[in-house]
C-alpha positions, 0 to 999 in steps of 0.5 A, spaced: 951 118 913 946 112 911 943 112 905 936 111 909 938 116 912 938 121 906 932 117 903 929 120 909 931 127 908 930 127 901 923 125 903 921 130 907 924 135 904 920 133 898 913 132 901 914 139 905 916 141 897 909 139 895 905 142 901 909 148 900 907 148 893 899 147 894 900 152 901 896 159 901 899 161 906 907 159 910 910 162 916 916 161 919 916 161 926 920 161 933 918 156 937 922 158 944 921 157 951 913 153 948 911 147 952 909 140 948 902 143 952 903 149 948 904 146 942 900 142 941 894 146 943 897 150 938 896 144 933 889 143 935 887 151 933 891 151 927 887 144 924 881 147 926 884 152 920 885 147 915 893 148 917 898 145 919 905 146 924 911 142 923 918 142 927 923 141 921 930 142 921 933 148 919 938 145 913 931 141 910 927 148 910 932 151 906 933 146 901 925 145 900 924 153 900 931 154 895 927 149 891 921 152 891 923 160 890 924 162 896 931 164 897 929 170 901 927 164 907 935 162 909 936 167 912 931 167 916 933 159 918 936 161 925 935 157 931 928 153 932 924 154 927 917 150 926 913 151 919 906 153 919 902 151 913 895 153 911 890 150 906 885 153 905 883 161 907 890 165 908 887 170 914 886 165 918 890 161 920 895 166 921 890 170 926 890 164 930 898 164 930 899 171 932 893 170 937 896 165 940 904 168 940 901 174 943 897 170 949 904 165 951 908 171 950 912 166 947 915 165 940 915 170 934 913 171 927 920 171 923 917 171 915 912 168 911 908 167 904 901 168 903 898 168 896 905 167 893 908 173 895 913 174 900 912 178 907 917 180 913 914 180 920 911 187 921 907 185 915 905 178 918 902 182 924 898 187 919 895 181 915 892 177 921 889 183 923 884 183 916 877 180 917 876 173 914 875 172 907 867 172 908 867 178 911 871 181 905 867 179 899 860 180 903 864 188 903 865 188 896 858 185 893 855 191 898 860 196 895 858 194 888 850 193 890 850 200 893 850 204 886 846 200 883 840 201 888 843 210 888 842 209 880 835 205 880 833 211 885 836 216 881 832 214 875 825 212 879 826 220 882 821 223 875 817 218 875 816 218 883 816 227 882 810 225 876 805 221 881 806 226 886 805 232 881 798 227 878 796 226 885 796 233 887 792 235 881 787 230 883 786 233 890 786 239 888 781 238 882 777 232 888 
């Protein structure tokens, strides 16, 4: 092998390293029996997700996981492999791919990181099936704002029954 032929794969290797490395989310995918139509429209979803899909050989893959911490990732280096990688928000890319899987009925999840911990296949699934990041914090605000707005009631209830109680005594004196 040249030495500009391995100049080139330590550069790739390293640079999917470094994504990898600012990635909120990774996935390793099958992509069999999926047309350059396909893919590419699978392309245009994902960067509308702040995500990428890369096709990179296998033997690269393991090495830039290997270096990266993820030694669990070589087994799962079989066949034909694309990478997809998400920046921003960890849920959705990974809904759109899972969406997509499921509408071409082709393809399939293999393993993946989100958040720096390491998940199979069935995992995956469960995760793209959460609601957005949004949707998630507006749920715990309301769950915090709720029992502030319980104790304010709690607390205005005597003040609420002495009112009644005076307006009745006036009635009644009126």
């Amino acid at each position: 092998m040249s030495e500009q032929a391995i100049a080139e794969k330590s550069k790739v290797v390293a640079e999917l390293k470094e994504k990898i490395a600012r990635a909120s989310v990774m996935v390793l995918a099958d992509y069999l029996g999926l047309s350059v139509k396909e893919m590419t429209e699978l392309r245009r979803k994902l960067r509308a997700e702040k995500s990428e899909l890369a096709v990179i050989k296998n033997t690269l893959i393991e090495r830039a996981v290997a270096e990266s911490g993820l030694p669990e990732f070589k087994d799962h280096l079989k066949g034909p492999t694309v990478v997809m990688l998400g920046y921003a928000d960890a849920v959705s890319p990974l809904k759109a791919l899972v969406k997509f899987i499921k509408e071409t009925e082709k393809g399939g999840l293999r393993i993946g990181v989100v958040d720096k911990q390491v998940f199979s296949r069935d995992d995956l699934a469960a995760i793209s099936k959460l609601p957005p990041r949004e949707v998630l914090l507006g749920k715990v605000v309301g769950g915090l704002k709720s029992p502030l707005y319980g104790l304010a009631n709690v607390l205005n209830g005597p003040l609420r029954k002495l009112v009644y109680a005076l307006n009745a005594i006036k009635d009644k004196k009126g």
